[in-house]
C-alpha positions as CSV (number, residue, x, y, z in Angstrom):
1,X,92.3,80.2,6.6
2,X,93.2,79.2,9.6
3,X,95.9,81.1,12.5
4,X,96.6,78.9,15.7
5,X,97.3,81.4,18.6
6,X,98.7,79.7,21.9
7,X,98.0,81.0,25.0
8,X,100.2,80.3,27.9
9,X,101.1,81.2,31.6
10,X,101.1,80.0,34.9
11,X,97.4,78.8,36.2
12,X,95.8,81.8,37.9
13,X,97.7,84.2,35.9
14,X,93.9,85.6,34.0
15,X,94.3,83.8,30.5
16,X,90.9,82.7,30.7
17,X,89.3,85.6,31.9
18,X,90.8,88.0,29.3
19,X,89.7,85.2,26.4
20,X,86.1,85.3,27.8
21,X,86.1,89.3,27.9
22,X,86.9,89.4,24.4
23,X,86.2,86.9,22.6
24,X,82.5,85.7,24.4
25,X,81.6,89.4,25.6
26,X,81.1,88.4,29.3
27,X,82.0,91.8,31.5
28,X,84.7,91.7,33.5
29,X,82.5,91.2,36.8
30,X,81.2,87.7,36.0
31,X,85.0,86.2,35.1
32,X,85.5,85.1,38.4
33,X,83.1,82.7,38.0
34,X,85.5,81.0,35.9
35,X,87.5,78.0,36.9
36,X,91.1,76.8,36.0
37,X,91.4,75.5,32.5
38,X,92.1,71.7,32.4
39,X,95.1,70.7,29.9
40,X,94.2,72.6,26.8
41,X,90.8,73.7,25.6
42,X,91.1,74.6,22.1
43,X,88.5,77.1,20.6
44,X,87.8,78.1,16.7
45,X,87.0,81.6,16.9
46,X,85.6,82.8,13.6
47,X,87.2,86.3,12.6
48,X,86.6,89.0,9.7
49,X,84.5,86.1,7.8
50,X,86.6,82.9,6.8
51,X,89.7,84.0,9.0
52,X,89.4,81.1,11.8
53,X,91.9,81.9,14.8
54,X,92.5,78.6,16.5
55,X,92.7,79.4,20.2
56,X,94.6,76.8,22.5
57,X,94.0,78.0,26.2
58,X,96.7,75.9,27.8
59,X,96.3,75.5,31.4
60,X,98.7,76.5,33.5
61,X,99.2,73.9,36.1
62,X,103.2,72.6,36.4
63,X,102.2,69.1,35.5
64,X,100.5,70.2,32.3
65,X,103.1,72.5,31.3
66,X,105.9,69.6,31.5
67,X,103.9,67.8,29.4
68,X,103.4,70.7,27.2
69,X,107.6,70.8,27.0
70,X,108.2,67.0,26.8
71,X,105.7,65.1,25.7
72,X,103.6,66.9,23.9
73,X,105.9,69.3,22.8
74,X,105.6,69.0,19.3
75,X,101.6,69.1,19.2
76,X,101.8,72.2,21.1
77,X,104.2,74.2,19.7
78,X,103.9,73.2,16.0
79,X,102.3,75.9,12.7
80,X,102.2,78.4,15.7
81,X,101.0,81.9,14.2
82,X,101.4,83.7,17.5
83,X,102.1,83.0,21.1
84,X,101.1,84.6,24.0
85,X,102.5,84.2,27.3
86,X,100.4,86.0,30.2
87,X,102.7,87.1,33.6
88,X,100.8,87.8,36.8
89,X,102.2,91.3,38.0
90,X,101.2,90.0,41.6
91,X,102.7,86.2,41.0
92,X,105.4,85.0,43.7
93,X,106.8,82.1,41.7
94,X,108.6,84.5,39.1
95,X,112.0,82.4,39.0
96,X,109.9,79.5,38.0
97,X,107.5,81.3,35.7
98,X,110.8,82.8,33.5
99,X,112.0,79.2,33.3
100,X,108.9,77.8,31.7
101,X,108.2,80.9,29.3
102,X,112.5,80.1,28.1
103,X,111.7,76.6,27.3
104,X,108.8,77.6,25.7
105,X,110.7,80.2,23.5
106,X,112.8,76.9,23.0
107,X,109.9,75.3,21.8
108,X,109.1,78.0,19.2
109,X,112.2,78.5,17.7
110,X,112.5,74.6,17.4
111,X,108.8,74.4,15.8
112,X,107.7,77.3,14.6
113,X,110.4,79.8,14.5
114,X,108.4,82.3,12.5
115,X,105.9,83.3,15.9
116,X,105.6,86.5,17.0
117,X,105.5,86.7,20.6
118,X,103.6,89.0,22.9
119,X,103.9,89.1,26.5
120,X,101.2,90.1,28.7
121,X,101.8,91.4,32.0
122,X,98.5,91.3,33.6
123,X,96.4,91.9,36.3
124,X,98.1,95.8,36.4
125,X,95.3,97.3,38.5
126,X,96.9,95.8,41.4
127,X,100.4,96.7,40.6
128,X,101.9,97.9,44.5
129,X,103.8,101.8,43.3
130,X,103.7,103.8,40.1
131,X,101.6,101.4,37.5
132,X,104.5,102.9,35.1
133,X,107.5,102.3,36.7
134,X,106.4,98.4,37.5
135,X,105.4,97.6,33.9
136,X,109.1,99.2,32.8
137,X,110.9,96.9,35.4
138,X,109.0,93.6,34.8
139,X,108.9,94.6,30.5
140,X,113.1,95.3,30.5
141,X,113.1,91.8,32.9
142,X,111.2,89.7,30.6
143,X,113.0,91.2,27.3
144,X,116.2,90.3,28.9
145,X,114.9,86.5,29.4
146,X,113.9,86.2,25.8
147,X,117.5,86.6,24.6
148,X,117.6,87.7,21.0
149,X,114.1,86.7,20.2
150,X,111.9,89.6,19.1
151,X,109.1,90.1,21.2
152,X,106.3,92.6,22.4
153,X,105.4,93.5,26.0
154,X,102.0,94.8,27.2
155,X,100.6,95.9,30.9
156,X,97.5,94.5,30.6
157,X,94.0,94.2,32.9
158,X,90.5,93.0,32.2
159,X,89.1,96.7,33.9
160,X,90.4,99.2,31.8
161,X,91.2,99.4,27.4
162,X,94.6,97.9,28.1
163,X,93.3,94.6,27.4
164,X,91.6,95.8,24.2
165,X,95.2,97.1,23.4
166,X,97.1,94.6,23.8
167,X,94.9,92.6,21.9
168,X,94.1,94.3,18.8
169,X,98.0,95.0,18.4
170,X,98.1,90.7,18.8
171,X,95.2,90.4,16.0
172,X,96.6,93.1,13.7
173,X,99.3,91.0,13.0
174,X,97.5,88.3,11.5
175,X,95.6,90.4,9.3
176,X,97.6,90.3,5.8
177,X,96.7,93.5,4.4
178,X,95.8,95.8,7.2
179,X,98.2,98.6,5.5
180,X,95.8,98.4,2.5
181,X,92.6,98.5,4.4
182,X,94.1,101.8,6.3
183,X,95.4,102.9,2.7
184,X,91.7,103.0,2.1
185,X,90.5,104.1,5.2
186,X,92.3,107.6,5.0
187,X,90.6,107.7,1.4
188,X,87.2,107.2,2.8
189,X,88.0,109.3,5.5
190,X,89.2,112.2,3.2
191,X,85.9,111.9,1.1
192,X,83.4,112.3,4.4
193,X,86.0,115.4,5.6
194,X,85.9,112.9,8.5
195,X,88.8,113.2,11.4
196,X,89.3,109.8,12.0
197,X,87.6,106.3,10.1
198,X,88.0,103.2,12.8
199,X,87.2,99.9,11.2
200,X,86.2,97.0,14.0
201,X,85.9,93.6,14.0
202,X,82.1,92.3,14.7
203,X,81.9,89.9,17.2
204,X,84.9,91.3,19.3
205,X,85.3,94.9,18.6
206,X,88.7,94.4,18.5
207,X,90.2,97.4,15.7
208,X,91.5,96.3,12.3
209,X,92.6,99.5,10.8
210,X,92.1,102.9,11.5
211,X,92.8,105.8,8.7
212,X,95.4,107.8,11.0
213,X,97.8,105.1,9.5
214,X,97.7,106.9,6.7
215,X,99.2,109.7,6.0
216,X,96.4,111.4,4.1
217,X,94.6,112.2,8.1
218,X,97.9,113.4,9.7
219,X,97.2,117.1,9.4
220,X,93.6,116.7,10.2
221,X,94.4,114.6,13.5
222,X,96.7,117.2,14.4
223,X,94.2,120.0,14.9
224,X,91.9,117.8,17.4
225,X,93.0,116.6,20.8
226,X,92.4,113.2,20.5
227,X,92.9,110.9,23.3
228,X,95.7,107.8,22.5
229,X,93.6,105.5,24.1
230,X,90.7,106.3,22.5
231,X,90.2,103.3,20.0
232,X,90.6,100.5,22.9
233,X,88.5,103.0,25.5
234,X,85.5,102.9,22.4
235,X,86.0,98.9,22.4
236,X,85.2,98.4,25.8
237,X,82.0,100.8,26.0
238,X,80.9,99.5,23.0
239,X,81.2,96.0,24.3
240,X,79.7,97.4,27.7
241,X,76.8,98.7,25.6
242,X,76.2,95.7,23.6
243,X,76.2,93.7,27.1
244,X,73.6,96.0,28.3
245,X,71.5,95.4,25.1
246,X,70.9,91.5,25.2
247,X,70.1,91.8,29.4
248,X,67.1,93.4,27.6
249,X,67.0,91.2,24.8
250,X,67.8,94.2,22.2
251,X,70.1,93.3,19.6
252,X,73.0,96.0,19.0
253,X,72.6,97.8,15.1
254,X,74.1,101.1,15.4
255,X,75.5,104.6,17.3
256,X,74.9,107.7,16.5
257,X,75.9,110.6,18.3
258,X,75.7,114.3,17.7
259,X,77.9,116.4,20.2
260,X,78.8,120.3,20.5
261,X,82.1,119.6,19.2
262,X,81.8,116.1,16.7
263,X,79.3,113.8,15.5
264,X,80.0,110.4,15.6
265,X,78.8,107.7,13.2
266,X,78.8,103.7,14.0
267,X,77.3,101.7,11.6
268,X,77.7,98.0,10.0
269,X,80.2,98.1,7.3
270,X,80.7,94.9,6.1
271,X,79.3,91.9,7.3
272,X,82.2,91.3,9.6
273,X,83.2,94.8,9.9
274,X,81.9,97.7,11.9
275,X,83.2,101.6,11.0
276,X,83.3,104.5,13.3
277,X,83.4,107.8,11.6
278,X,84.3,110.8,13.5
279,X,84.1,114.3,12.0
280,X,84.5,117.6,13.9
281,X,82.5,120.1,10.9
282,X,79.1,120.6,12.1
283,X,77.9,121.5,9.2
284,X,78.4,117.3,7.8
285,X,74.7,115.6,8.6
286,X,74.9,111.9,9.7
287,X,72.5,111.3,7.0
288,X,75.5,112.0,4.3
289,X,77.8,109.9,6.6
290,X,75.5,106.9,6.5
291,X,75.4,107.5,2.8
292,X,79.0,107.4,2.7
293,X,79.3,104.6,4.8
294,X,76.5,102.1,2.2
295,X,78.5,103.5,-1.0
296,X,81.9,102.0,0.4
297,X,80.4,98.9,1.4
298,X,81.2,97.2,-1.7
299,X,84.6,98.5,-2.0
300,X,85.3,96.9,1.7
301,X,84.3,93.6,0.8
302,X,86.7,92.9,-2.0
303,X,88.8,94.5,0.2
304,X,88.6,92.3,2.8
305,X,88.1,89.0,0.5
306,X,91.2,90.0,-0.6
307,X,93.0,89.9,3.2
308,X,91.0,86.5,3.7
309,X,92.4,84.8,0.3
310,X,96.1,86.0,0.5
């Protein structure tokens, strides 16, 4: 099953840095290295399995996107899944920016008027003032200039979890039955006496489901400070550790970790999936965890066939 996911925004704006960060697990130190993207480089990204996202990285250059908006405006903006349109917080040419991303939204509504639509603002670590005041300026500016359209807004930035964020919010969508697989998350969660499940994707670590969406975990999660970013700050070190791993040439298998207040528990779950298992009873080994974790193996597979086939 295939999802085509456009990705627009004015050249320079970081659309190819943050698609290398995630989706190739470069760090954020070596994406300058990267150069503009020429007209559109399209990339099947293979996701949970036989869920193929197809990637077109459009380049941002004023000549490509008139083309994008005349001439090839029906290549581009037909069987669109989702659409996302990066802002550069820092960008000067904002007037001419908003005019593209309208005719764009034109372009949707024409083709595929069943997108969802996220907006990125990016590069937020060098936002001049409070970081929350700019986002809510430039977020209640770019709502206004899509008009009726529904649409999500995220400050973004490749050196910090709102990338991660932003773009396990984008992927969630395209998963069909990421209620059911947080449905059953909370019931695994409930039989290890665990605090929270997480389920991640492989390659990207970008989160599926987590069992706080269900309501079987609310009372638990309620007795624990937890931290709200603390599923896209566990991407990133994740993917920082992994990183750290092949400049040795060790493959990445599993975490464990045994604290003075939790235990956490990372192991394979499927062979797509990876679940983190957090408990906060010290008295729960990891050994019965990783039990857990092989017994619900199965039960995650149909489950996830079953996202794949509907």
């Amino acid at each position: 099953m295939k999802k085509k996911v456009l990705l627009m925004g004015a050249s320079g704006s970081g659309k190819t840095s943050m698609r290398s960060l995630i989706f190739s697990n470069n760090p954020a130190s070596l994406t300058s290295r990267l150069g503009a993207t020429i007209d559109v480089e399209q990339n099947h990204v293979r996701f949970l399995g036989d869920l193929i996202l197809n990637l077109w990285d459009c380049g941002g250059q004023d000549s490509f996107m008139d083309s994008y908006l005349t001439t090839q405006r029906s290549t581009i903006f037909q069987h669109v899944g989702v659409m996302i349109y990066v802002f550069d917080i820092e960008s000067q040419g904002t007037g001419k920016d908003l005019e593209y991303y309208r005719d764009c939204i034109e372009g949707l509504r024409q083709f595929s008027p069943d997108a969802a639509v996220f907006l990125l603002v990016h590069k937020m670590d060098l936002a001049r003032g409070l970081r929350n005041d700019v986002f809510e300026k430039k977020r209640k500016e770019l709502e206004e200039a899509s008009g009726d359209g529904a649409v999500t807004v995220f400050g973004t930035s490749i050196y910090d979890e709102s990338l991660y964020k932003a773009w396990s919010s984008i992927v969630h969508t395209l998963i069909p039955n990421a209620t059911v697989l947080s449905r059953h998350l909370a019931t695994f969660a409930a039989a290890c006496s665990a605090t929270e499940v997480i389920l991640f994707e492989r390659t990207t670590f970008l989160v599926i489901a987590t069992s706080s969406a269900g309501t079987a975990q609310l009372e638990g999660l309620k007795q624990h400070q937890l931290d709200p970013t603390r599923y896209e700050r566990t991407s990133e070190l994740i993917k920082a550790f992994k990183h750290s791993c092949s400049r040795v040439r060790e493959e990445f298998h599993s975490l464990e970790m045994e604290l003075y207040d939790f235990t956490a528990v990372l192991h394979e779950m499927t062979k797509n999936t990876y679940v983190l298992v957090i408990v906060h009873d010290p008295t729960i080994e990891t050994a019965a965890l990783r039990l857990n974790i092989r017994m619900a193996r199965k039960k995650f597979e149909e489950l996830q066939g079953d996202s794949l086939l509907s």
